[in-house]
VOBA-1610 file (N, C-alpha, C; in pm, whole numbers, padded with zeros to 5 digits, always signed):
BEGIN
Unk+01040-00187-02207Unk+00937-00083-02198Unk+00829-00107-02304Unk+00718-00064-02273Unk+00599-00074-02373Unk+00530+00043-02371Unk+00438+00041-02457Unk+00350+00133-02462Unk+00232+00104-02476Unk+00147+00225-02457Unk-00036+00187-02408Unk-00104+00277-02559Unk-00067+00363-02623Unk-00113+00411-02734Unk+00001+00410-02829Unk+00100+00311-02866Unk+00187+00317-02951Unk+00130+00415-03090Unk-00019+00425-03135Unk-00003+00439-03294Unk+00035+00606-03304Unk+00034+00682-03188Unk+00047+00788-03214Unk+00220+00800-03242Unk+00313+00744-03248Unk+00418+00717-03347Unk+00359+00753-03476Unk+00259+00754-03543Unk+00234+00795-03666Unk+00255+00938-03703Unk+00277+01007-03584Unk+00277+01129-03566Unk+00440+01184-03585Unk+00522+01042-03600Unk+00677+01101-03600Unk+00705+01145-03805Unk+00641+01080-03865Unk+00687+01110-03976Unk+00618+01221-04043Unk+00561+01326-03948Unk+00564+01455-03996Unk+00718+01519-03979Unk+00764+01443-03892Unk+00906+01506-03853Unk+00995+01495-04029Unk+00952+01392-04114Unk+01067+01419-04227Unk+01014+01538-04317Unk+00891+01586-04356Unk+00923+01712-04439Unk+00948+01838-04376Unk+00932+01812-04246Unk+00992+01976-04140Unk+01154+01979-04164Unk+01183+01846-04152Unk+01333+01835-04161Unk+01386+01922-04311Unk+01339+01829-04398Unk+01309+01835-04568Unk+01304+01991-04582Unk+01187+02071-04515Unk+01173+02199-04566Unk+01298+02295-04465Unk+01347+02268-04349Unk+01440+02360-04281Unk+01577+02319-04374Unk+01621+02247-04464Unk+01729+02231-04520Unk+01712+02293-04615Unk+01588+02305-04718Unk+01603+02400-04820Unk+01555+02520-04794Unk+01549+02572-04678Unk+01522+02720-04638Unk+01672+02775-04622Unk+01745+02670-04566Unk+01881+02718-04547Unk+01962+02716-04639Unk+01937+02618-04722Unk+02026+02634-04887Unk+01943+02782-04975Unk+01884+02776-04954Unk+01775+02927-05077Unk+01793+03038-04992Unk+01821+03013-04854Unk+01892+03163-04754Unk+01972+03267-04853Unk+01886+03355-04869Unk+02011+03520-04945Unk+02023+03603-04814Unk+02127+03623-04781Unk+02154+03763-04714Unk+02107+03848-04790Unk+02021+03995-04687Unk+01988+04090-04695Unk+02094+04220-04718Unk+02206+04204-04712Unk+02303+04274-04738Unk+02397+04228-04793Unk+02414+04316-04968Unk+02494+04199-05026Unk+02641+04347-05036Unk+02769+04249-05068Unk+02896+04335-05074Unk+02949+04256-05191Unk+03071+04324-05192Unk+03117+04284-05350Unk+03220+04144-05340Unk+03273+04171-05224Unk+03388+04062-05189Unk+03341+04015-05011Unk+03361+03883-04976Unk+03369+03859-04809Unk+03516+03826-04814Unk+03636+03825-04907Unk+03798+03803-04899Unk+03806+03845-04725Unk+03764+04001-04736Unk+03840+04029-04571Unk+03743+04003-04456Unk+03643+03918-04470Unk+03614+03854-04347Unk+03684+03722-04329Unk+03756+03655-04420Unk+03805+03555-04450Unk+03847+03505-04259Unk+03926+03574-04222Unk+04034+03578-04115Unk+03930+03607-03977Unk+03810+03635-03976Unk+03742+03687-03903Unk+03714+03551-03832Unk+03693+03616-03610Unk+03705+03480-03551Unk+03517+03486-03583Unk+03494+03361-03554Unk+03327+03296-03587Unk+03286+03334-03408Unk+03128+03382-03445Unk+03074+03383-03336Unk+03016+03276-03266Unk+03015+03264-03123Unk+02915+03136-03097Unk+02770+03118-03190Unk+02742+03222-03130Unk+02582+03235-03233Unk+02602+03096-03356Unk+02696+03122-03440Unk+02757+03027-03572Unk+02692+02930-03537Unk+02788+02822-03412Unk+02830+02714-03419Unk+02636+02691-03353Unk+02574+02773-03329Unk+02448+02729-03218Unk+02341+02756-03344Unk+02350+02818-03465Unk+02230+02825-03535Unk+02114+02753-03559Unk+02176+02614-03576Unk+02096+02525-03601Unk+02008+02459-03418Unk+02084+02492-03346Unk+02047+02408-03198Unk+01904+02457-03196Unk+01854+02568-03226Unk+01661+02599-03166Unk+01579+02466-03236Unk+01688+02435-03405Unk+01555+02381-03457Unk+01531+02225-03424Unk+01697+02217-03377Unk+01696+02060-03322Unk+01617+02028-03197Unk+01612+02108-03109Unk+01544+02158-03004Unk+01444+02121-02991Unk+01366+02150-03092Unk+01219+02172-03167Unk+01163+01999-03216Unk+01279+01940-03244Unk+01248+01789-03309Unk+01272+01750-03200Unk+01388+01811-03119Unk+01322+01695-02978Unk+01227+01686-02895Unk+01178+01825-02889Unk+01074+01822-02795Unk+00948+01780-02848Unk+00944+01776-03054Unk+00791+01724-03073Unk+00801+01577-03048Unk+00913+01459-03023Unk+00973+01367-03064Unk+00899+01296-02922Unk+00939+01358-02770Unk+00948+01358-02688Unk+00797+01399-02670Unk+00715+01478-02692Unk+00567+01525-02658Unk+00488+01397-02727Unk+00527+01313-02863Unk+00499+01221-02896Unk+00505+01078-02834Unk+00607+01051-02733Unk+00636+00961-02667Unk+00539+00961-02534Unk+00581+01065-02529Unk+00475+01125-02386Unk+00317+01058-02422Unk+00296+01078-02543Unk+00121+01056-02568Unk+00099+00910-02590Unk+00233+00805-02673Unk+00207+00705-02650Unk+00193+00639-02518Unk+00237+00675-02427Unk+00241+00641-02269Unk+00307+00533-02220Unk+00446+00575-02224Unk+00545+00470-02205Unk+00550+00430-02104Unk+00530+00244-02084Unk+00489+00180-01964Unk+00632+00136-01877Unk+00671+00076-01818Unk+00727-00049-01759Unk+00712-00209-01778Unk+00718-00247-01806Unk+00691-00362-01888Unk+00631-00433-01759Unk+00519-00523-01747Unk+00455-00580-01655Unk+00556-00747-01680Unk+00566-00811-01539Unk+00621-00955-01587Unk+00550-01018-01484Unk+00507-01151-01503Unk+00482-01277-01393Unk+00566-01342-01362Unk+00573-01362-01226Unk+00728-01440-01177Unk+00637-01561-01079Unk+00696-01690-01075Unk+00667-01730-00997Unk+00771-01714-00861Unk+00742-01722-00744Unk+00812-01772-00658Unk+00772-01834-00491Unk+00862-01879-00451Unk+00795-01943-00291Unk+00797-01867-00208Unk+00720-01841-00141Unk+00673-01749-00011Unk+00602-01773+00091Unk+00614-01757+00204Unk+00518-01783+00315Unk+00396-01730+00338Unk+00281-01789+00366Unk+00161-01736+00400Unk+00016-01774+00490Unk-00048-01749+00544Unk-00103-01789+00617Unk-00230-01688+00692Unk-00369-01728+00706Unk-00510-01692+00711Unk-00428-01644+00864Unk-00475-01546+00912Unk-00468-01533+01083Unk-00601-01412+01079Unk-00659-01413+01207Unk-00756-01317+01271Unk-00647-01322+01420Unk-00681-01162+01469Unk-00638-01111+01588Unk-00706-01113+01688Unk-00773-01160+01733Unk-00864-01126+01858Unk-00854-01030+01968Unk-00917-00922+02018Unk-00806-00805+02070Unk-00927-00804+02179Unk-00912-00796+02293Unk-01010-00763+02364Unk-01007-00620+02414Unk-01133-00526+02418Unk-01147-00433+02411Unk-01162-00378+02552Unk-01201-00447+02627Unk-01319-00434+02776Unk-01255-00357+02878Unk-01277-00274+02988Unk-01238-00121+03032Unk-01128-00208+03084Unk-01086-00325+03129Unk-00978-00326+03235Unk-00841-00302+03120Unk-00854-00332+03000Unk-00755-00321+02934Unk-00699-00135+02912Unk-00789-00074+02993Unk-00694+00047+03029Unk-00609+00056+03129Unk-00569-00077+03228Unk-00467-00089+03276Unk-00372-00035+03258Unk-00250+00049+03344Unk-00171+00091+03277Unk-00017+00025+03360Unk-00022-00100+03374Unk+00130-00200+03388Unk+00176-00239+03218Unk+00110-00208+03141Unk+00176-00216+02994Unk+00160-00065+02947Unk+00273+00018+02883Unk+00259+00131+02880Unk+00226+00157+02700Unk+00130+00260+02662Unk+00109+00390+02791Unk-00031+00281+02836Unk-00102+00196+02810Unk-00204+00112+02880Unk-00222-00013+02776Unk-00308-00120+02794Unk-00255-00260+02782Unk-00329-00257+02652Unk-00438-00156+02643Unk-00525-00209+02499Unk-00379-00114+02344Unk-00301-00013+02383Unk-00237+00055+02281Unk-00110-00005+02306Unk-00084-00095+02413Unk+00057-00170+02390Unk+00025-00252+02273Unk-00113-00368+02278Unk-00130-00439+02225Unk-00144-00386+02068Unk-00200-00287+02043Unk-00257-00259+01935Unk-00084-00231+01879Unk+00000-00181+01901Unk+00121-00133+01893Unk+00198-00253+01831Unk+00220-00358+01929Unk+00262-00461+01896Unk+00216-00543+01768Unk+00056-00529+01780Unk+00020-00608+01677Unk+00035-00548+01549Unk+00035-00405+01552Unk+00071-00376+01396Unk+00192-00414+01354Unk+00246-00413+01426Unk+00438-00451+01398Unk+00444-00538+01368Unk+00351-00662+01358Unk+00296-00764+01362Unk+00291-00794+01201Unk+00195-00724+01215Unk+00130-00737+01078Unk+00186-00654+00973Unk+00300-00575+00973Unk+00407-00514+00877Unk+00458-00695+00861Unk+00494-00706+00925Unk+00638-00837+00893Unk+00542-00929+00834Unk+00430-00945+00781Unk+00340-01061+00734Unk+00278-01015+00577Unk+00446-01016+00487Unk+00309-00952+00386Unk+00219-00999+00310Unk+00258-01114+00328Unk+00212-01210+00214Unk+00037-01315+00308Unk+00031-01232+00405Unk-00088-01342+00493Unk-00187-01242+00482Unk-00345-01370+00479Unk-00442-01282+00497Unk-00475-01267+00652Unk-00497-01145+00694Unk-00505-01103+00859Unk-00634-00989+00862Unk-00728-01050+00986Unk-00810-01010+01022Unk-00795-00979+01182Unk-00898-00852+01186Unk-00911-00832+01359Unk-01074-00852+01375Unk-01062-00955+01490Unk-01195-00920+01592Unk-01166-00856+01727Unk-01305-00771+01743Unk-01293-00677+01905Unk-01415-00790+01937Unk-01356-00757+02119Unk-01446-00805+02210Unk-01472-00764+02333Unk-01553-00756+02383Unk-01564-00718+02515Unk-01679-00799+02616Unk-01781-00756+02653Unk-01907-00822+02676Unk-01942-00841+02546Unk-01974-00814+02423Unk-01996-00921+02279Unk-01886-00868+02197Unk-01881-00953+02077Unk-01805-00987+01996Unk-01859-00896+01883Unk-01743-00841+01756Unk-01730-00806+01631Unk-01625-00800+01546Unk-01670-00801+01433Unk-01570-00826+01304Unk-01498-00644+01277Unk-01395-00611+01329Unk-01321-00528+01304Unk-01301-00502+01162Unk-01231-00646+01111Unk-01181-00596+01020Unk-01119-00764+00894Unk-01258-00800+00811Unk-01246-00932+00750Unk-01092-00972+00727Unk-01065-01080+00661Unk-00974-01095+00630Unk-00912-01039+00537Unk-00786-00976+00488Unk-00722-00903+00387Unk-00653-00918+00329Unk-00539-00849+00257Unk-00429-00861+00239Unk-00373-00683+00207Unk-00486-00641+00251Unk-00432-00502+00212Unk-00443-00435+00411Unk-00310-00455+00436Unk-00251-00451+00552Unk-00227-00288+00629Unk-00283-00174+00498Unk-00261-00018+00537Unk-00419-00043+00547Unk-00528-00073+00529Unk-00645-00025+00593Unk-00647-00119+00683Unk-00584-00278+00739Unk-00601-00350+00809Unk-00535-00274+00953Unk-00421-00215+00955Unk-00398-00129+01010Unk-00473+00042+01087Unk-00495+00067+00953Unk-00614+00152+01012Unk-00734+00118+01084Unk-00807+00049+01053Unk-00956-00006+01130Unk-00865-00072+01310Unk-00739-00163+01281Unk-00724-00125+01416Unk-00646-00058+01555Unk-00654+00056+01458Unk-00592+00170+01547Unk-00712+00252+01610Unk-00835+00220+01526Unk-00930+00266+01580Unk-00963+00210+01677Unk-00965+00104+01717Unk-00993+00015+01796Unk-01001+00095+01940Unk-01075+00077+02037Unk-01094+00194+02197Unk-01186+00091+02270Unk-01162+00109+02401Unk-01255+00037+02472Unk-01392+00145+02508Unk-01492+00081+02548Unk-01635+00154+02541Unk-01678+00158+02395Unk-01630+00090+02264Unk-01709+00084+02173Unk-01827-00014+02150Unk-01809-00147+02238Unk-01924-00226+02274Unk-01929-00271+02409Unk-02091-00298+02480Unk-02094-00319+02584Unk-01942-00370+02670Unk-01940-00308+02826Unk-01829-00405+02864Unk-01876-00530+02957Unk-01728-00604+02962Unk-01745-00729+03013Unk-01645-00821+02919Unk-01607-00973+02927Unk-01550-01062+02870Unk-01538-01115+02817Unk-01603-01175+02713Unk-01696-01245+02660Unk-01573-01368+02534Unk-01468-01420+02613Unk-01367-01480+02549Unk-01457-01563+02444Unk-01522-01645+02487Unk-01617-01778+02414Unk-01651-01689+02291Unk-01703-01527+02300Unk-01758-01507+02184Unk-01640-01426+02024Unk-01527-01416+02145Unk-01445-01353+02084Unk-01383-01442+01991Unk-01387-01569+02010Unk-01375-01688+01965Unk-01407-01731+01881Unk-01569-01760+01901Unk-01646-01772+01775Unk-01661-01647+01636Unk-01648-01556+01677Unk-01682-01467+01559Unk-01526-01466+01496Unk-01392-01509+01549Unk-01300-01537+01495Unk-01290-01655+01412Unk-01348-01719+01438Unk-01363-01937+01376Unk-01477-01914+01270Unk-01549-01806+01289Unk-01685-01775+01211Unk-01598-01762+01079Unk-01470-01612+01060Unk-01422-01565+00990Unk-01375-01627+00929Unk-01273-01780+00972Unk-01164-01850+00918Unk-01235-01992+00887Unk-01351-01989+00910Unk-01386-02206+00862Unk-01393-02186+00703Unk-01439-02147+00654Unk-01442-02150+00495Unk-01334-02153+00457Unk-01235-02075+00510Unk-01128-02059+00418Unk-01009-02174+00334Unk-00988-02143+00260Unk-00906-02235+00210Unk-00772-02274+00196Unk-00735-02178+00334Unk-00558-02176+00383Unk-00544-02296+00413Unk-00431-02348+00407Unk-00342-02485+00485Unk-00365-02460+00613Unk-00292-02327+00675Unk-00271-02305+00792Unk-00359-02149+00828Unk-00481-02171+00945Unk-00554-02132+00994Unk-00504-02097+01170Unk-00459-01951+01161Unk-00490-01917+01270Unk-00525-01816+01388Unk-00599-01860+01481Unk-00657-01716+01619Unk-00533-01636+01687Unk-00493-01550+01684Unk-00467-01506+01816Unk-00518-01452+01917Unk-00559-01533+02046Unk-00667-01408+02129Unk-00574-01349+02235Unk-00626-01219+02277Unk-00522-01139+02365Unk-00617-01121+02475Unk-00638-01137+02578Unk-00707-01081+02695Unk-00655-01056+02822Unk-00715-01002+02895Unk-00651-00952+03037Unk-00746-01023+03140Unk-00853-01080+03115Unk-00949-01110+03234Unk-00986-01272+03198Unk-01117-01287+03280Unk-01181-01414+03289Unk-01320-01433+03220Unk-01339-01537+03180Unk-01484-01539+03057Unk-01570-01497+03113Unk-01688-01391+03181Unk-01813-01384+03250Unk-01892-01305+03171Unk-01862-01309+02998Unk-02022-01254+02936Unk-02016-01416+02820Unk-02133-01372+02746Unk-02184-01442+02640Unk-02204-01586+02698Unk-02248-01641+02545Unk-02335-01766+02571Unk-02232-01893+02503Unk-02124-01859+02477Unk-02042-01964+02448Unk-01910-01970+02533Unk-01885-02068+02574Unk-01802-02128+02683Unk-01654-02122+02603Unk-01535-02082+02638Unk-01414-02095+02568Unk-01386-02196+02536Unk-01363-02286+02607Unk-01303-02442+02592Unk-01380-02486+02491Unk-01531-02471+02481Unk-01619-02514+02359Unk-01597-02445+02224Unk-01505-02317+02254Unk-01494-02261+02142Unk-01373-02303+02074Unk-01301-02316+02147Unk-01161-02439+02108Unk-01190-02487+02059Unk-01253-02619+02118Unk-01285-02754+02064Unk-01362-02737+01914Unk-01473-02609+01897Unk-01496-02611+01751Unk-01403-02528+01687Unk-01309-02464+01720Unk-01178-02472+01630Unk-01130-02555+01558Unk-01120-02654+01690Unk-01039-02776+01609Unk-01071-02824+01536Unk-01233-02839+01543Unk-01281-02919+01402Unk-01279-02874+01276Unk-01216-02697+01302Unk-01194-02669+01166Unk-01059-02631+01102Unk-00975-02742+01180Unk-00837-02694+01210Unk-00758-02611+01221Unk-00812-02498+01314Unk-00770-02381+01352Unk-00681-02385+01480Unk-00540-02308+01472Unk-00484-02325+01581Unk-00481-02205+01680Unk-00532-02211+01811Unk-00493-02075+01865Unk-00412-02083+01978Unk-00352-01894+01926Unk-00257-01869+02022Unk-00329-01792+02148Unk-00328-01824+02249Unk-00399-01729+02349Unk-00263-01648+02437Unk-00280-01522+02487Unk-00193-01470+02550Unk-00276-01380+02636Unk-00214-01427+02769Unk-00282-01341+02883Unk-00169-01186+02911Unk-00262-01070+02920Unk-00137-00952+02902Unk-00211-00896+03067Unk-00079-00857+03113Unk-00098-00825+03230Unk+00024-00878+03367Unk+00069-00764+03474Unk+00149-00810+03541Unk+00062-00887+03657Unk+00171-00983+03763Unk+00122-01050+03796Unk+00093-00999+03967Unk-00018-00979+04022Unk-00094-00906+04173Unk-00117-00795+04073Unk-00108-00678+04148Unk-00189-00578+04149Unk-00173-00463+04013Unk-00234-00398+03964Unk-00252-00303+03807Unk-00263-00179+03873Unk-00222-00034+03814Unk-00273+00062+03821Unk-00385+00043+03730Unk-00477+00123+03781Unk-00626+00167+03651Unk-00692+00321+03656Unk-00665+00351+03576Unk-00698+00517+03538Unk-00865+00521+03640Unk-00905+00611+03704Unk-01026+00637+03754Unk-01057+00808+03730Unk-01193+00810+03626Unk-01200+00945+03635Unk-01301+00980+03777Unk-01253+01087+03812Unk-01335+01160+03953Unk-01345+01305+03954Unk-01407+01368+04004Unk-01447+01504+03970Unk-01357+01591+04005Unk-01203+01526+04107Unk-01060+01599+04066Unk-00993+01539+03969Unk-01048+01459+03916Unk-00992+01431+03732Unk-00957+01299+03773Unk-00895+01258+03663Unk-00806+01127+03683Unk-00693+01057+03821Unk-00786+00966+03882Unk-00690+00912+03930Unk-00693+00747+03975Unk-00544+00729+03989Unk-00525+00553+03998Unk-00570+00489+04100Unk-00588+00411+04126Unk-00622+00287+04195Unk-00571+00194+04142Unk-00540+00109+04240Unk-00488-00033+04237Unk-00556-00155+04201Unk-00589-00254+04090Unk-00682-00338+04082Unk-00608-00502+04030Unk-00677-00591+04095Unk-00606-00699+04107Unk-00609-00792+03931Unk-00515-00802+03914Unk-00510-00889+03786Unk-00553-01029+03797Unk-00672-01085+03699Unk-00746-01171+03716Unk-00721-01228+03584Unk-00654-01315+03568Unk-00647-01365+03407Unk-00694-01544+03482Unk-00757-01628+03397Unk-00823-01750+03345Unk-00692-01797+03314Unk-00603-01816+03334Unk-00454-01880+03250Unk-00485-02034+03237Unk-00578-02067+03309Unk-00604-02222+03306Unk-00679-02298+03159Unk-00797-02149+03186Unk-00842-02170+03041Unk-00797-02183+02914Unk-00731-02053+02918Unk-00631-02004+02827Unk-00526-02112+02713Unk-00483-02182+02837Unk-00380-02280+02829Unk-00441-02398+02774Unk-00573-02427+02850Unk-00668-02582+02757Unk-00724-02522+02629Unk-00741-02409+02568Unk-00798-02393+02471Unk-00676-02381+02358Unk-00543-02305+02413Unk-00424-02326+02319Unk-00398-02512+02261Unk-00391-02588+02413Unk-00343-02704+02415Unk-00447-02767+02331Unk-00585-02775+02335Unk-00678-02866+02253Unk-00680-02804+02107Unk-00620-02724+02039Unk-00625-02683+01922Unk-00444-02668+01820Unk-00373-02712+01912Unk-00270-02738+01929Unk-00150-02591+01877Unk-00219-02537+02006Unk-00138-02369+02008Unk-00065-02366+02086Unk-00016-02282+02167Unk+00029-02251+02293Unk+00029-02108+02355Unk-00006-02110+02528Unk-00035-02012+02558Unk+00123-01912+02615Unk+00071-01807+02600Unk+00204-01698+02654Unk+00113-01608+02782Unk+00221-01534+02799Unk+00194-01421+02906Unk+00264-01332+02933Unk+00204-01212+02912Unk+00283-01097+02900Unk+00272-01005+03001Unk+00356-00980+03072Unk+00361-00888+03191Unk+00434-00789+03204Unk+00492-00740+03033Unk+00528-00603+03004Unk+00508-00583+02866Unk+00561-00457+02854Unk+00613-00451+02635Unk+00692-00520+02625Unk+00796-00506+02685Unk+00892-00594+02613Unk+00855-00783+02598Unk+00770-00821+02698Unk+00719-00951+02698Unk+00649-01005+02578Unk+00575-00906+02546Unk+00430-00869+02459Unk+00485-00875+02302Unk+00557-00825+02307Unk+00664-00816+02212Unk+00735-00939+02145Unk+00828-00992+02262Unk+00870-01118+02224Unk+00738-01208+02161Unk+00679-01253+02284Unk+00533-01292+02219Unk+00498-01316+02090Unk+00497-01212+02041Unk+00467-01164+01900Unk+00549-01226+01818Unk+00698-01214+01872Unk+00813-01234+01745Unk+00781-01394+01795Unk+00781-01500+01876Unk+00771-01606+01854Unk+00658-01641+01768Unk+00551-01630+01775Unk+00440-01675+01681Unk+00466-01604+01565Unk+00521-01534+01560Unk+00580-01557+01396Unk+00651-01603+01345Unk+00770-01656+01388Unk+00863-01756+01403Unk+00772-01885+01372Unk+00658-01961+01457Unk+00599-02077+01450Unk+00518-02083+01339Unk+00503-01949+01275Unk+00368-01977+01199Unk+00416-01959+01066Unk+00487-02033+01039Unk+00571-02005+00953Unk+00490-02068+00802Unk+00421-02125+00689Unk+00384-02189+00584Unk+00513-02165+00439Unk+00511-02252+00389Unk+00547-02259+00253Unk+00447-02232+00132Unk+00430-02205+00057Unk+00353-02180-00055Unk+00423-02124-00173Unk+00367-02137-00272Unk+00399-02111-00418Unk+00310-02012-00446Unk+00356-01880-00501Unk+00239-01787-00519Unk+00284-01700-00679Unk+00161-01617-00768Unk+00238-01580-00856Unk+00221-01427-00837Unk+00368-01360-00892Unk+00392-01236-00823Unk+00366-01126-00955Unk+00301-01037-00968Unk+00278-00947-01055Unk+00345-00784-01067Unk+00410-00757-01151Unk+00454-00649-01153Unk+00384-00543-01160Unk+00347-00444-01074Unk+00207-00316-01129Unk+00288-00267-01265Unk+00248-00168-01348Unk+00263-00119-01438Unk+00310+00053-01389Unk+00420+00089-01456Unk+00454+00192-01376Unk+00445+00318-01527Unk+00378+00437-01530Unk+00393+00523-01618Unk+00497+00599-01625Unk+00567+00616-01725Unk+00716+00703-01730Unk+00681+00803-01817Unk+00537+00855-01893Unk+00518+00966-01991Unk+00570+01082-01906Unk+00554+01093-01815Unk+00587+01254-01716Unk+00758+01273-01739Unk+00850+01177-01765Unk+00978+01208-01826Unk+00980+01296-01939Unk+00918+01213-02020Unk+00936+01253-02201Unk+00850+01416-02150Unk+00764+01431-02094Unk+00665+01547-02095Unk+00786+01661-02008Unk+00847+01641-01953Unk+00919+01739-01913Unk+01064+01742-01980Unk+01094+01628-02040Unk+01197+01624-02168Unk+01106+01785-02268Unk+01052+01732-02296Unk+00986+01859-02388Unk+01000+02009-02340Unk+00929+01997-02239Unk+00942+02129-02157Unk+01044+02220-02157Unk+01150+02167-02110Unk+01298+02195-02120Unk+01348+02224-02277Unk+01316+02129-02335Unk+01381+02228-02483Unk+01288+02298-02523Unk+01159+02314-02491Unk+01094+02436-02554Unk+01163+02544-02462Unk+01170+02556-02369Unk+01233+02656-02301Unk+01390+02682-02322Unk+01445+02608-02355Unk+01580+02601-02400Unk+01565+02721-02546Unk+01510+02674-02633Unk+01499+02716-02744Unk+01424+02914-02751Unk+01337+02871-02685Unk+01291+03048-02628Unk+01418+03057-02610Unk+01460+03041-02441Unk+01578+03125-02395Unk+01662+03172-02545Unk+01720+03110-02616Unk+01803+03067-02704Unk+01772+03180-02847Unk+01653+03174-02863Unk+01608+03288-02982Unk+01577+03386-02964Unk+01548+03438-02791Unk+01579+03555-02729Unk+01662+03628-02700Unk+01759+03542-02705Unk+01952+03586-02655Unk+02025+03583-02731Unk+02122+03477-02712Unk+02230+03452-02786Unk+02156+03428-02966Unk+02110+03434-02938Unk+02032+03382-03138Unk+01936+03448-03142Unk+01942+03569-03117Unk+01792+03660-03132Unk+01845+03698-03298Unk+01760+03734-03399Unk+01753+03777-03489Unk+01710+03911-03531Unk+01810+04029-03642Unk+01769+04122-03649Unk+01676+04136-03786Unk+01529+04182-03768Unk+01430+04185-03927Unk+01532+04264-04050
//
């Protein structure tokens, strides 16, 4: 343990003339009522009170002893450890675009995903992880991190109708490769999730691969969706209702942009699929690294401060009651 204001310890050696002066108050003590003989109290049993006289004042040294400790601000001792751990740069690619309100992944394909992927990103603590949304264009959700409770938050926010709709894989791509070329991980990598086929933006998937690779980025692509026909929520002026709409996934693409960057593609045609999914690419993405681990600093003054508390209240109780004194 350490401390953050040790000098107020200077403050303990007022404690020796309090001591100093309560011993010769008690030796120079005259009773107020004097008799000629105490012979016949001799035999007399002793009251508790007796054996407790002294407890208020000890009381009293503990709690200034303890209010003193409190002010130095007794730490936890901080240590550096080295050790080996896994880690690794990843961005999420999540596509946003209305078909992903499909509902063959429950309760629909954009909150399976989002579901999955946080679960995701609990089991990764040590990686930096970013989300991009996409739909008809591309954005940065959420840079790369390591602080995994707001990485989490930004994408739970995540909803479709927050940018134009439409597909726009090529761009979902690039603003992911945008995020990760600088970086200075070993191991760099995409995951993109989509349900459809590329028909927005101005960059072609396969081209967006291929400049992956040059920055040795590996992606995982996963097409989510069962295979023929989807329910899809339709609002109508008797409210919500389904229709049937045909599942259109690019798996061809999908598969040359995993294969030229040297990923591999999946396909998910439930939760539970979506899921596995998940647990394999974490399984593959496995890195070694050496990292150094820091202890936060933890404050323990709120002990000593309620150490105090208690014998000041001890000591009231105590000179109120059983040790009250008559003038």
């Amino acid at each position: 343990m350490t401390f953050a204001s040790p000098l107020w310890f200077l403050m303990l050696v007022l404690l020796i003339p309090a001591i100093g002066w309560y011993v010769w108050k008690g030796k120079s003590f005259k009773a107020s009522l004097t008799i000629s003989s105490v012979a016949g109290f001799a035999k007399a049993p002793k009251q508790v009170a007796v054996y407790l006289r002294h407890l208020p004042f000890i009381l009293s040294v503990i709690a200034y002893t303890a209010i003193v400790f409190a002010l130095a601000r007794p730490q936890v001792s901080d240590r550096w450890s080295n050790k080996t751990t896994e880690g690794i740069d990843i961005i999420m690619s999540l596509d946003i675009s209305s078909s992903m309100l499909a509902e063959d992944l429950k309760p629909n394909r954009l909150e399976a995903a989002k579901k999955v992927a946080t679960h995701f990103i609990n089991e990764r603590d040590n990686d930096n992880i970013g989300v991009v949304l996409f739909a008809g264009e591309s954005f940065t959700q959420c840079p790369l991190t390591i602080n995994h409770a707001q990485l989490i938050n930004l994408l739970s926010g995540a909803k479709s109708g927050m940018i134009e709709d439409g597909t726009a894989i090529g761009s979902g791509l690039a603003t992911a490769i945008n995020r990760l070329k600088d970086s200075q991980a070993k191991s760099k990598v995409i995951i993109l999730l989509t349900d459809g086929s590329n028909n927005r933006g101005e960059i072609a998937p396969v081209t967006a691969g291929e400049i992956a690779k040059t920055f040795g980025i590996r992606i995982y692509t996963i097409g989510v969706g069962k295979r023929g026909m989807a329910p899809y929520p339709v609002q109508t002026p008797y409210g919500v209702q389904y229709q049937d709409i045909e599942v259109d996934i690019d798996e061809p693409t999908l598969q040359q942009i995993a294969d030229v960057t040297g990923g591999k593609y999946f396909r998910a045609t439930d939760n539970k699929s979506l899921e596995q999914i998940y647990s394999d690419i974490d399984t593959l993405e496995k890195t070694i690294i050496n990292v150094n681990e820091f202890s936060q600093k933890e404050e323990m003054f709120h002990w000593f401060a309620l150490l105090a508390v208690l014998c000041i209240a001890a000591e009231v109780i105590l000179k109120n009651t059983v040790l009250r004194s008559i003038p």
